[in-house]
C-alpha positions in Angstrom: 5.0 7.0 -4.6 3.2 10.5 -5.2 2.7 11.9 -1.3 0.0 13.7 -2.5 -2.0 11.4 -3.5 -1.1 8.5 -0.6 -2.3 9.7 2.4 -2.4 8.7 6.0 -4.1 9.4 9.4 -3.3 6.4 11.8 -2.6 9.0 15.0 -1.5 12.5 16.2 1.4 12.3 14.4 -0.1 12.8 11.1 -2.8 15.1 12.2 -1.2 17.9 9.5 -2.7 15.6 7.0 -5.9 15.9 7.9 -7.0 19.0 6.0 -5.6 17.2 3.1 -7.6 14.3 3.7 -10.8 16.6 3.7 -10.0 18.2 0.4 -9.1 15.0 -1.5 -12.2 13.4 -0.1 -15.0 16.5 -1.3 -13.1 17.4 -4.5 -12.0 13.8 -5.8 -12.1 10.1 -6.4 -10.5 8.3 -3.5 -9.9 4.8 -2.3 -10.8 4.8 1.5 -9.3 2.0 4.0 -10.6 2.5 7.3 -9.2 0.5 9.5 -8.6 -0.8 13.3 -4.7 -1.6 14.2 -6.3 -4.1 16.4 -8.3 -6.1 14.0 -7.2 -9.6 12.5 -9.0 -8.5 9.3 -7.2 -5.2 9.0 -3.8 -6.6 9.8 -4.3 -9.2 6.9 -5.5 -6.2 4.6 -2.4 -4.3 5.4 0.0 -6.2 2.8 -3.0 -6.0 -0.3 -3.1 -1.8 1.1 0.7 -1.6 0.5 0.6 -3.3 -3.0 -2.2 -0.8 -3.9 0.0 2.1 -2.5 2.6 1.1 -4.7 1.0 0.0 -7.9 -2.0 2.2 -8.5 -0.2 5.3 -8.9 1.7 4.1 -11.5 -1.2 2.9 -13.4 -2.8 5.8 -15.8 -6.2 5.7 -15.4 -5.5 6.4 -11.3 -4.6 9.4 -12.3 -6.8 11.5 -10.6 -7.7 9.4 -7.9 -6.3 9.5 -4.2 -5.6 6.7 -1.6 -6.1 7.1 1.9 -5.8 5.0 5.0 -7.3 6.4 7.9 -7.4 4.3 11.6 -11.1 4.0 12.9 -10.1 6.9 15.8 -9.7 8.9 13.4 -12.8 9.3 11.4 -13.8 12.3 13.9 -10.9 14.1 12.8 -12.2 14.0 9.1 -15.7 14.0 9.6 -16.4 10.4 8.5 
């Protein structure tokens, strides 16, 4: 998995991601999950998020883009 190009903000304890976050979002393609740890929906998107973590990357044409999961009390953080 390229780091730099799977990133999280799910609580204070990634919160030296979030500059990151704000650069990959102005300056390039990006796959944004925002989600709520306390939703039924989210929690069944979780497993399709980690396949995507894990395959995309390796794919070519994803080259350039980022993914990025960020927890809906978050989005302040990031400006979204």
């Amino acid at each position: 998995m390229d780091l730099n190009r799977i990133l999280h903000l799910t609580g204070p304890q990634e919160h030296s991601n979030i500059d990151m976050i704000k650069n990959h979002i102005n300056n390039k393609s990006c796959l944004v999950f925002i989600v709520a740890p306390w939703c039924g929906f989210c929690k069944r998107l979780q497993p399709t998020i980690d396949t995507l973590e894990r395959e995309l990357p390796r794919e070519p044409e994803f080259n350039n883009m980022s993914i990025i999961k960020i927890h809906d009390d978050q989005l302040d953080n990031v400006g979204l």
